[in-house]
N, C-alpha and C positions, 0 to 999 in steps of 0.2 A: 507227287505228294504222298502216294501211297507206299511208294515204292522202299519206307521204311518197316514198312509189315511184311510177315511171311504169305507168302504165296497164298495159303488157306485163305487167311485173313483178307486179302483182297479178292478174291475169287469172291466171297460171304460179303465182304463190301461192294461189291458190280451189282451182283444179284438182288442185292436189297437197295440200291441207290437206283437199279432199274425200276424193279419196280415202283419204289416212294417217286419217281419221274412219274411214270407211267401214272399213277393214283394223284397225284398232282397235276398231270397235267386233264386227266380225265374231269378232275375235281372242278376242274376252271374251267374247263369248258359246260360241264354242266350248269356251275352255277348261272354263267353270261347265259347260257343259253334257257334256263329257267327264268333268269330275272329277267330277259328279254318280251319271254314268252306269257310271263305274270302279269307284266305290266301294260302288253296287250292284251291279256282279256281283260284288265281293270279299264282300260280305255274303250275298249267294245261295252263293255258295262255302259261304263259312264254313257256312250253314244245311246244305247239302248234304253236310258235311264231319261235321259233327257227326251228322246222321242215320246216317250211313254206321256211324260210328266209335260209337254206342249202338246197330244193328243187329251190328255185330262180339260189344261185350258180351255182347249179349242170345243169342247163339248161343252163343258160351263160357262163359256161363252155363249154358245147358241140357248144355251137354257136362257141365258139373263135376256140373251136380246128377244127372244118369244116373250116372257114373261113381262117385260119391260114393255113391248108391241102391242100385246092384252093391253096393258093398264092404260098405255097413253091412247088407246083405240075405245075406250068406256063413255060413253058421252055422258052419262052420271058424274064420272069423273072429271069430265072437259066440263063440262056445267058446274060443276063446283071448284074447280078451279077460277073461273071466269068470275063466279060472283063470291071470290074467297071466303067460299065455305070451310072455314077449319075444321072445324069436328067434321064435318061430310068427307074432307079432305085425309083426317088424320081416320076417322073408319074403313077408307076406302084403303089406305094403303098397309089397314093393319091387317086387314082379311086378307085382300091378296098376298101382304107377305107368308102369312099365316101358309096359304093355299100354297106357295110354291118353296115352302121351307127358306126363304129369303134369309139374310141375317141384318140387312140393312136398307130401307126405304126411306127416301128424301125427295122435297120438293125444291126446287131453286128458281127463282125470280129469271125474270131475262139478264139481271147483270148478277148472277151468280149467285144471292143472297137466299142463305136459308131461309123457307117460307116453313117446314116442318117436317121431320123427322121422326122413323119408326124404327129401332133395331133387336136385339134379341139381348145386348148389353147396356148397360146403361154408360153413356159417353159424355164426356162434357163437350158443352157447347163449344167451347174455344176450338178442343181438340178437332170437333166436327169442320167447325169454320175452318180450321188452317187447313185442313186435307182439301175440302170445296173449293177452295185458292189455287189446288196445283194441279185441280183438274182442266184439260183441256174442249171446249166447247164447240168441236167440230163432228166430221164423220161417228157414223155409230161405231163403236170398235169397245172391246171388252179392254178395262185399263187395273191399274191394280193401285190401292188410297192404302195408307200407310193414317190408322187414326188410333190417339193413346198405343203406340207400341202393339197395334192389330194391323194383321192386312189383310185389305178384303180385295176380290176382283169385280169389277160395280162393271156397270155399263150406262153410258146417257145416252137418255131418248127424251129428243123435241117434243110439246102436247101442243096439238095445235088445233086450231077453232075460227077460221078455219087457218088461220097465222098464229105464228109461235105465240103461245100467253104467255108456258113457262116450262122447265127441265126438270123432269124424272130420273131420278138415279135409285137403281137395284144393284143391290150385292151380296154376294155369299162371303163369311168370314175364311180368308185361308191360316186357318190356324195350326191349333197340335193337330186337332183331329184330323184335320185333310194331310198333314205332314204323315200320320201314323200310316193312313191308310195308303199316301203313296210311295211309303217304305215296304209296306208289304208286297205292294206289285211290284218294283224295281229291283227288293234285295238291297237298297244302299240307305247307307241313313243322308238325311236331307235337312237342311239350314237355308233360313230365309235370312238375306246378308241384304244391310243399306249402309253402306261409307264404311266398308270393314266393321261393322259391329253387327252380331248375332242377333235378331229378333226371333227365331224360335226353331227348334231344333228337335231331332228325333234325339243325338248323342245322347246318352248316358252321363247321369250330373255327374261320376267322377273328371268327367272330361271338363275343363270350364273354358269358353268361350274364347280366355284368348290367347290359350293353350292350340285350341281348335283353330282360327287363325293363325298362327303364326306358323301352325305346319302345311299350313294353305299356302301362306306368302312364299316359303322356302322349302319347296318340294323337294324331296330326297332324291338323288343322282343316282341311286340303285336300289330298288327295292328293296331284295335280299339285304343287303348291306345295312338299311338303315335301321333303328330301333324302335320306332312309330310302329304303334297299332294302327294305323290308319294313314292312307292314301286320299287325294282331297283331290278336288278339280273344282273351279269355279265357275257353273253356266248361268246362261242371260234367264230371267223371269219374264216370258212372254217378251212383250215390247215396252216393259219395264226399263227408263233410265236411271233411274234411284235403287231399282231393287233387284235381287242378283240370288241365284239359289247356288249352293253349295253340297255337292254331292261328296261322300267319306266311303270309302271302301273300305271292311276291316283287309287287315295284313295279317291279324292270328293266325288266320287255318293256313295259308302260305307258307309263315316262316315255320309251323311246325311239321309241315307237311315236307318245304325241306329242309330241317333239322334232321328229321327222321330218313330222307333221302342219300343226306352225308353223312348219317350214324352207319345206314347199309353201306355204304361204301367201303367208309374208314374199319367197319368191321371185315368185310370180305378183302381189302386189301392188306388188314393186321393177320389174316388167318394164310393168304398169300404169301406173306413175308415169311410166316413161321416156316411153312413150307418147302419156299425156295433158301429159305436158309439151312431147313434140315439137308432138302437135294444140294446145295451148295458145297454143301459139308464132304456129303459125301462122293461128287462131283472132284472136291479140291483133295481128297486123299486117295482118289483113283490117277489124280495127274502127279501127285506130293511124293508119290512112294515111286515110279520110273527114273520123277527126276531127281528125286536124293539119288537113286543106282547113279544116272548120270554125272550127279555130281560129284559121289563118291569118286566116279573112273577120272572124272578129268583131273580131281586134286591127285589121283595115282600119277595120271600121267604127266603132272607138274611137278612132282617128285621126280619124275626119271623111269618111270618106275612102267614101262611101254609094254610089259607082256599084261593083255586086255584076256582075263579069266571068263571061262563061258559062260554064256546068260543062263541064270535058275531062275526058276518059275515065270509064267505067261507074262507077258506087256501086251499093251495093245501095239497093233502090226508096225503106225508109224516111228515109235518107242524102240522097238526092236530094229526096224530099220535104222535108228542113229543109233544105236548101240554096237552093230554091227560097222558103221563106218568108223564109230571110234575105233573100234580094232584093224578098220583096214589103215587108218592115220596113226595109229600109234603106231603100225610098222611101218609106215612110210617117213614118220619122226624118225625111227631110231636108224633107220637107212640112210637119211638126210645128216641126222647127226655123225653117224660112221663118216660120210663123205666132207661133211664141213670141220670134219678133226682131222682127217686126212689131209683138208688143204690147208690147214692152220697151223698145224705141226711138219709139213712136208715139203719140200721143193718140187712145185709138180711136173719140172721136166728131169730132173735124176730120180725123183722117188726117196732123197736120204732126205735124213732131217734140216728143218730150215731154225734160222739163227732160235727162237725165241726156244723151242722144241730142246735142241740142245744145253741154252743156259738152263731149263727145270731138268734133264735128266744130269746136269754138272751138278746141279746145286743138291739134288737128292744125294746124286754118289758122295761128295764129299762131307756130308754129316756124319758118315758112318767110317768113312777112308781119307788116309791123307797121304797116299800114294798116287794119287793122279796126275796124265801128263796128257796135255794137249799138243798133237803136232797139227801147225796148217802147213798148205800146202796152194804155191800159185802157178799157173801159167803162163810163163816168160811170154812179152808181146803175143797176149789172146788176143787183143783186139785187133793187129796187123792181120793176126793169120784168119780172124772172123770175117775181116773185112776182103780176103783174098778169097777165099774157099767159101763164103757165102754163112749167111746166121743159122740157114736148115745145117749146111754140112755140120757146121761151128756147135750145135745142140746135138749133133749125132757122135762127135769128139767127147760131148761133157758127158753125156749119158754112159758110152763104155768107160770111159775115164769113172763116172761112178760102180761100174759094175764091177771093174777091176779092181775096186778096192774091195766092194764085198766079197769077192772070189778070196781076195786074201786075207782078209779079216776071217771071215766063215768058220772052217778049219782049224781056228785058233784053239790051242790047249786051255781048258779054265783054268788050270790051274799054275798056269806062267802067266797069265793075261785076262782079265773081263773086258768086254769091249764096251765102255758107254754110252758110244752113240759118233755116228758119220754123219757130217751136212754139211750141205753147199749154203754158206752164209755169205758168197758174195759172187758177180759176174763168173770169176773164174776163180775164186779163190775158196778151199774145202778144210773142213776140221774135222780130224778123226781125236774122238776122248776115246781114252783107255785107264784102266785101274790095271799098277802089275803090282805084284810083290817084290818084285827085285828089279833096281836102276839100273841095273845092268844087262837087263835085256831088252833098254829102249833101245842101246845103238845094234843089236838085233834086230830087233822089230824094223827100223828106222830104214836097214840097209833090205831087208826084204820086201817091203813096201816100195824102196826107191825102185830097183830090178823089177818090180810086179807092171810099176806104171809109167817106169821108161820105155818096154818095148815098144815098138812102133804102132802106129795106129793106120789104119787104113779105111777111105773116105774115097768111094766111087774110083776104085782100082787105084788110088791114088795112097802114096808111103807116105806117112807122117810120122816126124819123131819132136817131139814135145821137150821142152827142158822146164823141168819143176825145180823150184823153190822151196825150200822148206822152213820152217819153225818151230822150232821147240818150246813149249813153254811147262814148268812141272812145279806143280804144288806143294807150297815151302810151309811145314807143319810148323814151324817158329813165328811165321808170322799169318796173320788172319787176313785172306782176302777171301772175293767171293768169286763167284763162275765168270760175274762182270769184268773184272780184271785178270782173272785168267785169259780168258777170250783175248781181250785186249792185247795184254803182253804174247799172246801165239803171234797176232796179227803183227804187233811189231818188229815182233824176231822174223816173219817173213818181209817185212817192209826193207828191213837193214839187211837179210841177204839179198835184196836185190837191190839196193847201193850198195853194198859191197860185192857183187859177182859170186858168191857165196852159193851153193847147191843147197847146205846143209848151215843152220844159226840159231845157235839158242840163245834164249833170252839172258840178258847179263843183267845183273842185279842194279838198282837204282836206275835203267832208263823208263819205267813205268814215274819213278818220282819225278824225270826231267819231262816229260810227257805232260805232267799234272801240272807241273810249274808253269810251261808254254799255255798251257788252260789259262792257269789263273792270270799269267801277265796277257793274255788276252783278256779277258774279263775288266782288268785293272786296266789297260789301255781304251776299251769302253768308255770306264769313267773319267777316265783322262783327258779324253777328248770332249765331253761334256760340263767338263768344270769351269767354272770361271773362272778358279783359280789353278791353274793345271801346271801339274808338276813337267810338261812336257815345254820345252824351250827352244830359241834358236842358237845358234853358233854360227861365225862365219869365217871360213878360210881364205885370206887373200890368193891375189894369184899374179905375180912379176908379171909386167910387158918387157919382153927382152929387149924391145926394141926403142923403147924411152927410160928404160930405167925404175917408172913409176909403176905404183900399183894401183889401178883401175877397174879391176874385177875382184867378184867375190864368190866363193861357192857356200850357198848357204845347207845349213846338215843341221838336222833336229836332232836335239838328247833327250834323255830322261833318265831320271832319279825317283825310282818309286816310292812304293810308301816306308819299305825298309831301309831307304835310302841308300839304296845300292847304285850304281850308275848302272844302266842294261845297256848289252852294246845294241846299236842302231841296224849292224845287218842281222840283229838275231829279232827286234821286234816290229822292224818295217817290214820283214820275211814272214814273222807270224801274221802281220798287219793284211798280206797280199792274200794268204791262204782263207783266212778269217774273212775276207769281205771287205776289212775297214781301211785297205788304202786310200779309194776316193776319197773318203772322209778325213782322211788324215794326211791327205794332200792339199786338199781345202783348207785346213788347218796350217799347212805350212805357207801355202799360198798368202791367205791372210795376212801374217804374221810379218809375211816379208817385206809385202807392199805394204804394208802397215809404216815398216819398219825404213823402207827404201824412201818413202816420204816424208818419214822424219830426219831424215840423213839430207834429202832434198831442203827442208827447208833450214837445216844448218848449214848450207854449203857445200858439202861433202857428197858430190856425184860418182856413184859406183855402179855399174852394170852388173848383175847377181844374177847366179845360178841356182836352179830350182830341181831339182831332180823328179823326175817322173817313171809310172810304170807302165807299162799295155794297160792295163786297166784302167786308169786313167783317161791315157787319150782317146782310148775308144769307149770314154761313158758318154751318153748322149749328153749329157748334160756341162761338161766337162770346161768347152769350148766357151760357153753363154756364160757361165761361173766367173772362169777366168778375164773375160772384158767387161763386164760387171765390175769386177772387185775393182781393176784396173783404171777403170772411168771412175770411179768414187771418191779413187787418191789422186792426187796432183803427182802421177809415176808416168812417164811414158815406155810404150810396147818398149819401147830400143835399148832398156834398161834392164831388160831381163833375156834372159840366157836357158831354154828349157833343154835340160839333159836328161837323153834315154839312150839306154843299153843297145847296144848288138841286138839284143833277144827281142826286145820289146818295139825293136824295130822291124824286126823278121816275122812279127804276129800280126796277121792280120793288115799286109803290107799295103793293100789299096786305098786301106780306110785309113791308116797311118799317116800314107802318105797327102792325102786331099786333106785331112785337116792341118797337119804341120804346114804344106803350101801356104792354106788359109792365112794360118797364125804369122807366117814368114811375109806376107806380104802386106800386113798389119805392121811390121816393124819389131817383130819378137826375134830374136834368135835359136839356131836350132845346135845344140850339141848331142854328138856320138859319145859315151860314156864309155869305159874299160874295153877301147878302142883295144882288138888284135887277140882277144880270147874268147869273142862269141864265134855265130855260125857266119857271118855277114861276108859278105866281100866288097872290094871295091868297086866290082862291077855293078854291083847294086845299089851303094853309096850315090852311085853316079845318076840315079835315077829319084833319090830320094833329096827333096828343101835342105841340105847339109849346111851349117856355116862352121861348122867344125869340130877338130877329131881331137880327143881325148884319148892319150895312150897309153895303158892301165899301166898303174903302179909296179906291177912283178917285173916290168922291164926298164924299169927306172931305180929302183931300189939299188940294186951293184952294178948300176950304167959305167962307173968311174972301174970297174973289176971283170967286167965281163965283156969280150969282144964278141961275142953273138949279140947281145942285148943293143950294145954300137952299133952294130950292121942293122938290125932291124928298126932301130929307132933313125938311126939316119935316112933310112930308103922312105920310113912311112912318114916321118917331115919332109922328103923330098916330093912323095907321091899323091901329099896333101896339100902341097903347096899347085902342084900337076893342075888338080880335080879343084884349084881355087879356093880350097878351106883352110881356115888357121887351124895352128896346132897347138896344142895344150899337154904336156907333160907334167903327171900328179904324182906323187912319192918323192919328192926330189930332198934328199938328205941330208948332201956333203955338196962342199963347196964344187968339189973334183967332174960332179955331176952336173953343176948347175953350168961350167963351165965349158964340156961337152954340149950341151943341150943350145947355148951360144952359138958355137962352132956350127953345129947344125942348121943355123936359122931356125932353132925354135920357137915358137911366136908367145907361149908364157910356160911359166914355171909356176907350180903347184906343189908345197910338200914340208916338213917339218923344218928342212932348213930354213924357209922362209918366216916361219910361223904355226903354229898349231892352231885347230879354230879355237877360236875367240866367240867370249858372249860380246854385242854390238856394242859397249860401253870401253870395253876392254880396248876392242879393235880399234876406236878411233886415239886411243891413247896410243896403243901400237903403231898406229899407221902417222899419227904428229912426231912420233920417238921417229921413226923412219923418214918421214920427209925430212925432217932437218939433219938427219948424219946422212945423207946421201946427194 
């Protein structure tokens, strides 16, 4: 919460929030422990108060019973009693009262009835009678009569002769005056209580009676706390059931006593505060003024800004010691920084610059120049000779192969040449930028550089001679590109000298745009494949049985018509298809479509066996296998109906796995075809080992079969050597009649090719193939 103040400010906030705890919690404790400690001497009181005031009784007690003893022991008075002498009776009891300061002398009958009466107040007789009523007529014992709103403490004493005649009652008034006096000995003021009502009282008349009860009934829960001048307890009066005394403690001297206890406090804890605010103060600007330095240094050193100037004037020691680390880490930043730009700009097994390093020193140079020329350069089969000579030797090759270039670079004249920068941007393949004035001393440079990094190399006594590639690429001040497509177009001119066997190839104008185009027809074949409505389609090519005359097969081949509605040819975006990742997916796609399509054909009648073209990629997706009898259970198609053709190549990859799942699929009822059978790597000896049910023999030697007797020769041998190895043969290009006619002669088992037909969309074909069934 604090943490939005400055530093002072909270340091001035702890200080004074300790202490206000501290004076707080002192506070409470003092007070619990005063009102605790109040409220037992008020109850010691009270205890001391009531001994006091049942030691009173018990004295005026024994007076009444002496005096009472006297009278009924007078035989003056037993004699007059006996012959109800009244005046003798009421003389006798006025002197005695007289003598023993009495306040009340009575005679009572055996059944209780006043016989005559002497007091020091004048009473009505009623009042008299009702008190006489609720005296009890047994043991001597001091009792306490409640008469007209008086209470007296009386005692009865039996007169007897020598048998009861009749009862003697003596009593003292307990009125103000004995209240007064035993407020003086107790210290408390004192209340005579019958049924909760006040019959006489020390209190002070502002207090009224039932003010004075009612903080009797509902005693306050903390002294301190409550607002009453007075504290109450209510004890027994003798052996009084009617009548109850009420003892009141003032509260004044208490609560001013601590008023005045928590005024010392709250004062010596205000004088505290002042203090520890001033020390606080100056506490928070001895810690305030190090660590602004501190904080000064570290915003330098978030700037960049790592040289740590020397400390001026004192700190305290621990202050100094982090000050002093700051300067030992700002130089261990700027070491750290050195090394992490070293490895972000650098290749850290040559030491030249790596790709990203090189596009900022292209992009710098060409703002200012528009002479610059990019040559790469690659290593013909590195990875053959990496994987011969070992990846240490293979790194001990790149590293002088880079030294070699800066040997020759070094030495360069400025003023024929600026060098922009060397780097290894790939496994084996390096770019040297240069800025010249004159284009005419690249193929200079170009052939000095070659001679510098052909001589041989030598790898643990061992001769190596290297065959580099090269690429030219140079910056066309007509049109605007940037370092991104310089780079690019180097690397392509090296790509195209090595399909073309080329030492030396610079870049020719428009294949950076045929580049961008195969992008975007990637891109757009993406969406192609995700459309619902997609411009991508099937076609299907028949294929003669030479041997009924019918046609019964079909080779199914995807097209497409982009958005420009251009037609793309199929080996230029099944080929980007493979590079790109998205065969599977667009094999799936063709798969679909066909069996889609194969069971619509099924349910008009029209049974054709269809070829499916596949790539390696394909058959060895895991997934590939489960796809295709999926789809194929779905339609009302059977395996026997379809025909999967793959390459030479795509046979020869990854031949185990190839081969166990082709078995799989062959013994399910699929077929398997050889595709542009006689111009891969393959042989027949391996043919012979692989599910085969038959060979395709590429077009190039079918095209001038009817013109060529080489083409004769080898087409005859491989229908003969396929018929050998038990597979049909299929011959695709087939043009002229002249051809179709040889390929007969051969026992070729079908014919494939524009004589026949061109592919057809599947609406087309069945028109073409009813046009054929009936003229043949």
């Amino acid at each position: 919460m604090l943490t939005k103040y400055r530093f002072k400010t909270q340091i001035t906030w702890l200080s004074t929030g300790l202490i206000l705890l501290t004076v707080l919690s002192l506070t409470a404790s003092y007070w619990f422990r005063i009102a605790d400690y109040a409220e037992q001497q008020i109850k010691q009181q009270f205890n001391f108060a009531e001994n006091v005031l049942n030691q009173n009784l018990i004295t005026q007690e024994k007076m009444l019973i002496t005096a009472a003893s006297v009278l009924a022991a007078d035989f003056g008075f037993k004699q007059a009693v006996a012959s109800q002498d009244k005046n003798t009776i009421d003389s006798v009891l006025l002197n005695h009262g007289e003598r023993i300061n009495a306040d009340l002398m009575m005679l009572l009958d055996l059944t209780g009835n006043l016989i005559t009466t002497s007091a020091s107040k004048t009473l009505s007789l009623q009042a008299v009678t009702e008190g006489i009523q609720s005296l009890p007529f047994r043991n001597v014992h001091a009792q306490f009569l409640r008469i007209d709103n008086e209470v007296y403490q009386v005692i009865v004493l039996p007169v007897k002769a020598p048998r009861v005649i009749a009862y003697t009652v003596i009593g003292f008034e307990f009125g103000q005056t004995s209240l007064v006096e035993l407020k003086d000995m107790i210290s408390l003021d004192i209340s005579i209580v019958q049924r909760e009502k006040i019959l006489a009282t020390t209190m002070k008349s502002q207090y009224s009676p039932e003010q004075i009860m009612q903080e009797a009934i509902t005693p306050p829960s903390n002294i301190l706390l409550s607002s009453a001048d007075y504290y109450h307890q209510v004890r027994p009066l003798g052996n009084s059931k009617t009548l109850s005394v009420l003892l009141s403690a003032s509260l004044v001297r208490i609560h001013h006593d601590f008023n005045q206890l928590i005024s010392s406090i709250l004062f010596i804890a205000l004088f505290v505060i002042v203090i520890a605010i001033a020390l606080s103060r100056l506490l928070s600007n001895g810690l305030s003024k190090p660590l602004n330095i501190l904080m000064n240094l570290t915003q330098r050193v978030g700037r960049g800004d790592l040289v740590i100037p020397k400390l001026s004037g004192d700190l305290p020691r621990e202050f100094t010691e982090l000050y002093q680390s700051f300067s030992v880490m700002g130089a261990e930043i700027e070491n750290r920084e050195k090394a992490i730009k070293y490895q972000a700009e650098r290749d850290l097994l040559t030491g030249l610059y790596n790709r990203q390093k090189m596009l900022q020193s292209l992009e710098e140079t060409t703002t200012y120049s528009k002479q610059s020329t990019l040559v790469a350069f690659n290593i013909k089969d590195f990875k053959t000779l990496n994987d011969t000579i070992g990846i240490s030797n293979g790194d001990k090759i790149l590293q002088e192969l880079a030294h070699r270039t800066f040997h020759y670079l070094g030495p360069l004249s400025a003023g024929d040449v600026n060098v922009i920068g060397v780097a290894r941007t790939g496994a084996d393949e390096f770019l040297v930028a240069i800025d010249t004035i004159s284009t005419d001393y690249i193929a200079k440079f170009l052939t000095h550089l070659q001679s510098e990094l052909d001589r041989p190399y030598w790898v643990s006594d061992i001769k190596i001679n290297l065959s580099l590639y090269f690429g030219i690429a140079q910056f066309d001040e007509h049109i605007s590109i940037d370092a991104e497509h310089m780079i690019r177009r180097a690397s392509m001119a090296v790509s195209a000298a090595i399909n073309e066997q080329v030492s030396v190839r610079y870049y020719q104008q428009g294949e950076d745009e045929a580049y961008m185009y195969k992008l975007s027809l990637i891109d757009e074949l993406k969406s192609a494949l995700e459309a619902e409505d997609s411009p991508l389609f099937m076609n299907y090519q028949p294929k003669l049985n030479m041997a009924t005359g019918r046609v019964d097969k079909l080779e199914a081949l995807i097209r497409w018509i982009n958005k420009e509605g251009d037609f793309v040819n199929p080996e230029l975006f099944v080929g980007l298809a493979e590079k790109a990742g998205l065969i599977v997916t667009l094999t799936r796609w063709v798969i679909l479509h066909v069996v889609e399509q194969i069971e619509h054909w099924n349910l008009q009648g029209y049974t054709f066996k269809v070829s499916i073209n596949l790539s390696a990629q394909d058959i060895q997706h895991d997934t590939f296998v489960e796809y295709l009898l999926d789809t194929v259970a779905a339609k009302q198609v059977e395996p026997q109906q379809i025909t999967l053709e793959l390459t030479e190549r795509d046979l020869a990859e990854n031949e185990s796995l190839v081969a166990s799942r082709l078995s799989y699929l062959k013994s399910l009822g699929f077929q398997i075809s050889v595709d542009d059978y006689g111009i891969g790597q393959s042989s027949l000896a391996k043919l012979k080992h692989l599910p085969v049910d038959e060979l395709k023999i590429d077009k190039c030697f079918i095209l001038n079969l009817d013109k060529n007797k080489q083409d004769q020769d080898i087409v005859m041998s491989t229908v003969l050597l396929g018929h050998r190895l038990g597979l049909q043969v299929v011959a695709e290009g087939v043009e002229t009649a002249e051809s179709l006619a040889l390929l007969d002669e051969y026992k070729c088992d079908y014919a494939q090719g524009y004589y026949l037909s061109k592919p057809l969309s599947a609406e087309k074909l069945i028109e073409w193939y009813e046009c054929y069934e009936t003229t043949t």
